[in-house]
ZAVEXKE-184391 format. One record per residue: residue in one letter; x negated, y negated, z negated of N, C-alpha, C in turn. Coordinates in steps of 0.2 Angstrom, whole numbers, plus 2048, in hexadecimal, padded with zeros to 3 digits. Each point is the difference from the previous one (the first is absolute). Example, Ala and Ser with C-alpha at 12.3 -4.5 7.8 and 13.67 -1.06 7.14 Angstrom:
BEGIN
SITE  r  n.u  n.v  n.w  ca.u  ca.v  ca.w  c.u  c.v  c.w
SITE  a  7BE  81C  7D9   804   7FA   800  7FC  7FA  800
SITE  s  802  7FB  804   7FC   7FA   7FF  804  7FB  7FD
//
This chain:
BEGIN
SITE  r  n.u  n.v  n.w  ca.u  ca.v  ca.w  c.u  c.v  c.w
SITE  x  CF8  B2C  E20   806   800   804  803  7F9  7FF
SITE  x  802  7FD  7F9   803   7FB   801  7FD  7F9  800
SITE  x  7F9  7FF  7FF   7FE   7F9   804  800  7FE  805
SITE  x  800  804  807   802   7FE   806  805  800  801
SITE  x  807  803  7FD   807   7FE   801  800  7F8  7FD
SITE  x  7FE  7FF  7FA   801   7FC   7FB  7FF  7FB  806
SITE  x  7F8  7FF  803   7FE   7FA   803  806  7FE  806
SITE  x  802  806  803   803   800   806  806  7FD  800
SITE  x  803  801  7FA   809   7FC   7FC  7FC  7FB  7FE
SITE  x  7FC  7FD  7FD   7FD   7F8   800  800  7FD  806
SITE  x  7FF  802  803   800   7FE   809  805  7FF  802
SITE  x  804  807  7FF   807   800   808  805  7FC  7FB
SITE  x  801  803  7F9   804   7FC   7FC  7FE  7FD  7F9
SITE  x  800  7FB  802   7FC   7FA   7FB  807  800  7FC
SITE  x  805  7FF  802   806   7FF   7FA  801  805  7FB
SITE  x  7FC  806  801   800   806   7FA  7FC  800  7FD
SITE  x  801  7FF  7F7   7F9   7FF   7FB  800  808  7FB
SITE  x  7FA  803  804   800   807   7FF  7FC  7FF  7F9
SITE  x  800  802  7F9   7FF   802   7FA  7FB  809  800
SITE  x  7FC  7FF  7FE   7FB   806   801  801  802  7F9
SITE  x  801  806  7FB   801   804   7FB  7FB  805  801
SITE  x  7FB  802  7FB   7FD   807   801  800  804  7FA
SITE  x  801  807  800   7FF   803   7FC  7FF  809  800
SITE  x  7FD  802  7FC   7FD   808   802  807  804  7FC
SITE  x  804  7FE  7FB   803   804   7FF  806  803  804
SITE  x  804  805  802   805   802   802  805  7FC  7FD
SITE  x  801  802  7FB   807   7FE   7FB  801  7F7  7FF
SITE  x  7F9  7FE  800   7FF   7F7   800  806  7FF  809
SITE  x  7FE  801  804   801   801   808  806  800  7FF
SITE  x  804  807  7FF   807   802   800  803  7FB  7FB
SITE  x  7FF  7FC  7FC   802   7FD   7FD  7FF  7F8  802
SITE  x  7FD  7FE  805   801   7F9   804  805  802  805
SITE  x  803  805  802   805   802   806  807  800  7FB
SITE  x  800  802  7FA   806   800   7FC  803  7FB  7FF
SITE  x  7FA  7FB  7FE   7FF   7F9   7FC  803  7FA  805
SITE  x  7FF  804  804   801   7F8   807  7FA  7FC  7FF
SITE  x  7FC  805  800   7F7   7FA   7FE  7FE  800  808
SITE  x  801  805  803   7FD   802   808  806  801  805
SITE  x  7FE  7FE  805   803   803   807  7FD  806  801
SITE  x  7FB  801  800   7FC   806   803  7F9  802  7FC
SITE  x  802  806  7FE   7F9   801   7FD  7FD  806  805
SITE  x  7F9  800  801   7FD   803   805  7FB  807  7FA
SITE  x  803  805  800   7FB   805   7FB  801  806  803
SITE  x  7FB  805  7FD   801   809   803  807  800  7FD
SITE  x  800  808  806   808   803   7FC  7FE  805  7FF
SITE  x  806  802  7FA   804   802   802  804  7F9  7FB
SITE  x  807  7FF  800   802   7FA   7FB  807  803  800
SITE  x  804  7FF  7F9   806   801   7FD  805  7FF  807
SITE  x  805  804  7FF   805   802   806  803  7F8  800
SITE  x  802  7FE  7FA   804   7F8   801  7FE  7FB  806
SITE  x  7FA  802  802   7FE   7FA   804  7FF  802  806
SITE  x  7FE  7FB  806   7FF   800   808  7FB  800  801
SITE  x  7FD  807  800   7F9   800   802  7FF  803  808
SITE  x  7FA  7F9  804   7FF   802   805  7F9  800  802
SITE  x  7FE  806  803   7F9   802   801  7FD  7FA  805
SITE  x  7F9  7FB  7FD   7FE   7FD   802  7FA  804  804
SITE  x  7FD  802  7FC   7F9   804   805  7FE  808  7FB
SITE  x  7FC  804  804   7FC   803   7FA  7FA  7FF  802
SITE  x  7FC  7FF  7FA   7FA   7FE   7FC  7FD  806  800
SITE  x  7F9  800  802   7FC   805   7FF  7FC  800  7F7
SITE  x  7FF  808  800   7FD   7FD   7F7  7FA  804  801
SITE  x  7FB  7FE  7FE   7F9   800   803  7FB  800  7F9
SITE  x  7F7  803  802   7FD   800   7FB  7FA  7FA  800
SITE  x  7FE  7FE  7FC   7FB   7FB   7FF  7FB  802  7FB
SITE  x  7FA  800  804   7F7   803   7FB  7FD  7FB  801
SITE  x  7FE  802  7FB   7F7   7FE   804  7FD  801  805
SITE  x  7FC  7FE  803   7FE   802   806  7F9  807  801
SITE  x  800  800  7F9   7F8   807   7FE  805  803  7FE
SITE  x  807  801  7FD   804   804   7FD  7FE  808  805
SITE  x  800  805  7FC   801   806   805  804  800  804
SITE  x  808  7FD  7FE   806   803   804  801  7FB  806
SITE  x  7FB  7FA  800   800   7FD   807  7FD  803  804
SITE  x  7FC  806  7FE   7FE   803   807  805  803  803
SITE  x  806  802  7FF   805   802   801  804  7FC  807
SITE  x  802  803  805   803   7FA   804  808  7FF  7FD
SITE  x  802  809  7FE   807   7FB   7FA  800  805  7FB
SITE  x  802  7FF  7FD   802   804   7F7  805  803  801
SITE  x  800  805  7FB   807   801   7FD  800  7FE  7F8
SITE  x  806  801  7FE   802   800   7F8  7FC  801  7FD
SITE  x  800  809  802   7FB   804   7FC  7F7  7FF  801
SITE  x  800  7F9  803   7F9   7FF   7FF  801  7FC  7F9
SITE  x  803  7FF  7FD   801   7FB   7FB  7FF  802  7FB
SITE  x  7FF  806  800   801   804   7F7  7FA  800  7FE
SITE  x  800  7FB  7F8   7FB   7FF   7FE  7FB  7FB  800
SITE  x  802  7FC  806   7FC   7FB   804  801  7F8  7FB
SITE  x  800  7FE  800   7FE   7F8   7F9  805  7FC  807
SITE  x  806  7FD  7FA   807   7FC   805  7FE  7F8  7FE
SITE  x  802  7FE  803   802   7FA   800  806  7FC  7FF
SITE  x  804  805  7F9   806   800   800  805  7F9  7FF
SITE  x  806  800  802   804   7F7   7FD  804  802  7FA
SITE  x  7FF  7FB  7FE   803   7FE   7F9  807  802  800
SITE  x  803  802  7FA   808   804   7FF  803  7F9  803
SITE  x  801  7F8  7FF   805   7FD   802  800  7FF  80B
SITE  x  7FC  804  801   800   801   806  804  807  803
SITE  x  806  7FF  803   802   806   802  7FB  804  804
SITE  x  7FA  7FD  802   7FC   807   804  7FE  805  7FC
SITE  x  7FD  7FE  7F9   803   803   7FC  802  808  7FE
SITE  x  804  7FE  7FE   806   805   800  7FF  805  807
SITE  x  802  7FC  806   801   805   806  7FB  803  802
SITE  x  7F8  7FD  800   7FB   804   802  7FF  807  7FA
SITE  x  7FF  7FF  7FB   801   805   7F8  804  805  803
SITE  x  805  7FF  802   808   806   802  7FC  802  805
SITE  x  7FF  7FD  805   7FC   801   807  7FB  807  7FE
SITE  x  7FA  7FD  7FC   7FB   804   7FF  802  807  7FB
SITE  x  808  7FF  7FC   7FF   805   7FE  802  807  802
SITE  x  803  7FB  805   805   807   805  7FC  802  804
SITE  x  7FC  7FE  802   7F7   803   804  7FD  806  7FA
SITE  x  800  7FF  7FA   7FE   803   7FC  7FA  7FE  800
SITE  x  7FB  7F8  802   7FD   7FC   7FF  7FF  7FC  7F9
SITE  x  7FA  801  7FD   7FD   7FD   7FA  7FB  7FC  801
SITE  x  7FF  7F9  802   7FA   7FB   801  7FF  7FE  7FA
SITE  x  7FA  7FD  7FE   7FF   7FC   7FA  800  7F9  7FE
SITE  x  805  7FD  801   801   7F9   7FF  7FB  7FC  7FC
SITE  x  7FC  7FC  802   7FB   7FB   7FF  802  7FA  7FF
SITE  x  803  7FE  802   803   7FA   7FE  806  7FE  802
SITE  x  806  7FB  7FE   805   802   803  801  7F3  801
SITE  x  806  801  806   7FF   7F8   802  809  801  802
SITE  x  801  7FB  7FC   808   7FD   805  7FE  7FD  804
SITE  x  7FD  7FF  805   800   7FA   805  7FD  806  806
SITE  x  807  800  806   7FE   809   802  7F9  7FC  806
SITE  x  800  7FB  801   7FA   7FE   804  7FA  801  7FE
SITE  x  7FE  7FF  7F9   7FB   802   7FD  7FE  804  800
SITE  x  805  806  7FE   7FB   808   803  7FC  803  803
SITE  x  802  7FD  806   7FA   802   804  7F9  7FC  7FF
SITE  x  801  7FC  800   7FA   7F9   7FF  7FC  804  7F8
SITE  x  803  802  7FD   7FD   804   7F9  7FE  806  802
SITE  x  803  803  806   7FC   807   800  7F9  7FF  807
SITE  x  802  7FB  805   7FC   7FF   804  7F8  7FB  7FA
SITE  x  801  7FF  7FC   7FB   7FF   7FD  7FC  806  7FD
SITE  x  804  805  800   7FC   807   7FB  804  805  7FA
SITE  x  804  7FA  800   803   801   7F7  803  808  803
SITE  x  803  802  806   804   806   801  803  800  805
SITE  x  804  802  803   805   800   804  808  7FF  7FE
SITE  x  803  7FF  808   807   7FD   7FE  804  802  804
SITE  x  805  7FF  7FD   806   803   806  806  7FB  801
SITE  x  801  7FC  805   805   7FB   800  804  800  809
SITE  x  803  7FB  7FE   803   7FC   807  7FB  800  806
SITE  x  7FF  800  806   7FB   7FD   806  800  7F9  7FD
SITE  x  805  7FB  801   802   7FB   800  7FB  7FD  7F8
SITE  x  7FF  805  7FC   7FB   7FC   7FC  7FA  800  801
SITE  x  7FF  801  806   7F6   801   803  802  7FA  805
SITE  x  7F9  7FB  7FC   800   7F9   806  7FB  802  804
SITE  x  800  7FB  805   7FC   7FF   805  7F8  800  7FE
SITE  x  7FC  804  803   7F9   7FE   7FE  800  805  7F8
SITE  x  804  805  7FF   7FF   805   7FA  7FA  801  7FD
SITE  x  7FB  800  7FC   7FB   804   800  7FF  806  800
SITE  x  803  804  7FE   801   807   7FE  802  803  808
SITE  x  801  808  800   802   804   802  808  7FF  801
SITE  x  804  801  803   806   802   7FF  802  805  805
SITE  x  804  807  7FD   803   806   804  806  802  7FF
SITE  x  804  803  807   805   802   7FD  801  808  7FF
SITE  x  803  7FE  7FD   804   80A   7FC  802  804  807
SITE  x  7FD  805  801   806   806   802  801  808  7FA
SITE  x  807  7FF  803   804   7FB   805  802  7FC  7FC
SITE  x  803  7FA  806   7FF   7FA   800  806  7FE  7FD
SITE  x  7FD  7FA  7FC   806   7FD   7F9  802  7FA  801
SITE  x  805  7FF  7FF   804   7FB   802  804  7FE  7FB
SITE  x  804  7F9  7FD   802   7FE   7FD  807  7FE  804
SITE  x  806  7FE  800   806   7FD   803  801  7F8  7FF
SITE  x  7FF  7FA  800   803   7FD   7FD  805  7FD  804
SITE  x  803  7FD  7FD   807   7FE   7FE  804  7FA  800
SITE  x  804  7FC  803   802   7FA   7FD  806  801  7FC
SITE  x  802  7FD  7FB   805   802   7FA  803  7F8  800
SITE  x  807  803  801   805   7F9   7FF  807  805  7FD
SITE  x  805  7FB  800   804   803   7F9  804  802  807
SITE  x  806  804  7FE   803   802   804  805  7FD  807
SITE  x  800  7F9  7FF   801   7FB   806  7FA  7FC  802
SITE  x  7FE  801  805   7F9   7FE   802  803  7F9  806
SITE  x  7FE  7FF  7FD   800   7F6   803  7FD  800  805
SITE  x  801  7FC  807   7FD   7FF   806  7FA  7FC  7FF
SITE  x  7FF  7FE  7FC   7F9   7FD   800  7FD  801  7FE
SITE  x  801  806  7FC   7FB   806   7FB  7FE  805  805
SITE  x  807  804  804   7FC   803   805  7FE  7FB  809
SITE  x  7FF  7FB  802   7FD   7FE   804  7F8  801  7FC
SITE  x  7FF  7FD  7F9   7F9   801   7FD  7FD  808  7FF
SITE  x  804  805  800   801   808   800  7FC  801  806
SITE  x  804  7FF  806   7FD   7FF   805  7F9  7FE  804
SITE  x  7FF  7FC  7FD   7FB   7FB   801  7F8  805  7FD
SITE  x  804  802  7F8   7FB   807   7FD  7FE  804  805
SITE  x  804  803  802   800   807   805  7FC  7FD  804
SITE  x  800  7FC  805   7FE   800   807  7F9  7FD  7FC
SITE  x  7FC  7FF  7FC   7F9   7FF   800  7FE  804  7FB
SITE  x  804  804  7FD   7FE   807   7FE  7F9  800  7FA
SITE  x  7FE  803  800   7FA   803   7F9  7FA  7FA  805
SITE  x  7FB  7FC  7FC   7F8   7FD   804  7FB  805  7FD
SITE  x  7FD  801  806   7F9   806   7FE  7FA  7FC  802
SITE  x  7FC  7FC  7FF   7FB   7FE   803  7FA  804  805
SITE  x  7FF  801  805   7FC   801   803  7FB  805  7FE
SITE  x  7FC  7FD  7FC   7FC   805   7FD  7FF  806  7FD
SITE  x  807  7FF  7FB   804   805   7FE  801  807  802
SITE  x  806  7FB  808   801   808   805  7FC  804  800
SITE  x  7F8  7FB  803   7FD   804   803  7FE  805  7FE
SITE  x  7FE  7FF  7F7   7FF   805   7FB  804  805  7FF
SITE  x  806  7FF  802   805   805   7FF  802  802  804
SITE  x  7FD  7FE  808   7FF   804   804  7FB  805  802
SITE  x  7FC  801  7FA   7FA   803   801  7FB  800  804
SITE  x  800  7F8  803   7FC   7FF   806  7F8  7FE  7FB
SITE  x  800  7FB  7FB   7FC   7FE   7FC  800  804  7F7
SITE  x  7FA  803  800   800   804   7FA  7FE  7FC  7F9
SITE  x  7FF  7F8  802   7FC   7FC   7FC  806  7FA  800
SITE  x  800  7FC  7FC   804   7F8   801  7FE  7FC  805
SITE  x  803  7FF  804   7FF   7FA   806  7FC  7FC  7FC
SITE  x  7FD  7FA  801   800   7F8   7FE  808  7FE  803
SITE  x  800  7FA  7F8   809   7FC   805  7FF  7FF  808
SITE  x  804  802  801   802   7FD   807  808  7FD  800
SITE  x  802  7FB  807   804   7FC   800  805  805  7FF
SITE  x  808  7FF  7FE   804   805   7FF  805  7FE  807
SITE  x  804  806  801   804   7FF   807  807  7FE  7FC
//
């Protein structure tokens, strides 16, 4: 979502020198909008009442196999395909974390974590290699995925968010806006997996 705004304000305005911050933590985030370290921080919600949170997109949350896994024979999942199943879990300083753990326990979901990665990108790339399955963002499945990827029904979705303190400055939401209108990038090959149209991984193809 934010590389094609970021390019787009290089372009239209050169006079803005936009600073890129990242981080998996919740509380790290909330604390750059306290600090005056940020104008905007872009993360799921829900987020403390103090702040001006406004819904940028929702994020589909999706599964990622192997491609011999049994559950890619599936065109979607549910939760309860999960029980027992080898995860490809993230690391505690990653808030996925925490929320997928909460997520599975209220399913009454037990997978077996197999190895765990703060880097939510990785997951998939470690379960599309065999190590297990993962459960993350769309947006962390690139182009050209190797694995399987499915969605849940019914269908899961994450909110995210732009957080600014409670006086939101016109140049923070012009860039707010800017979020919104290019929304979530799903690369082609992706949908089409999640379209159910292809049971197997595309080859990369060019993204729209």
């Amino acid at each position: 979502m934010l590389a094609p705004v970021i390019r787009e304000w290089h372009h239209r305005h050169p006079e803005v020198t936009i600073t890129l911050r990242e981080s998996t933590s919740a509380q790290e985030l909330h604390g750059f909008v306290d600090a005056d370290e940020a104008d905007v921080v872009l993360m799921p919600s829900p987020v403390p009442d103090r702040f001006t949170a406004t819904v940028v997109a929702d994020e589909e949350i999706v599964l990622a196999a192997p491609t011999d896994h049994p559950i890619a024979r599936q065109p979607v999942v549910s939760l309860q395909d999960l029980d027992g199943v080898g995860l490809v879990h993230f690391a505690p300083e990653n808030g996925l974390s925490t929320w997928l753990d909460r997520s599975l326990t209220k399913a009454g979901v037990r997978p077996e974590p197999v190895m765990r990665t703060a880097v939510t990108v990785v997951a998939p790339q470690l379960a599309a290699a065999g190590l297990g399955v993962a459960v993350c963002p769309v947006s962390a499945i690139s182009a050209g995925f190797p694995g399987a990827v499915r969605s849940f029904k019914p269908h899961w979705v994450r909110r995210l968010v732009a957080v600014t303190s409670s006086t939101l400055d016109p140049l923070a939401a012009r860039f707010i806006a800017n979020m919104r209108r290019h929304g979530v990038h799903v690369p082609r090959d992706v949908r089409t997996q999640l379209a159910g149209d292809n049971p197997t991984p595309a080859k990369a193809r060019p993204t729209s």
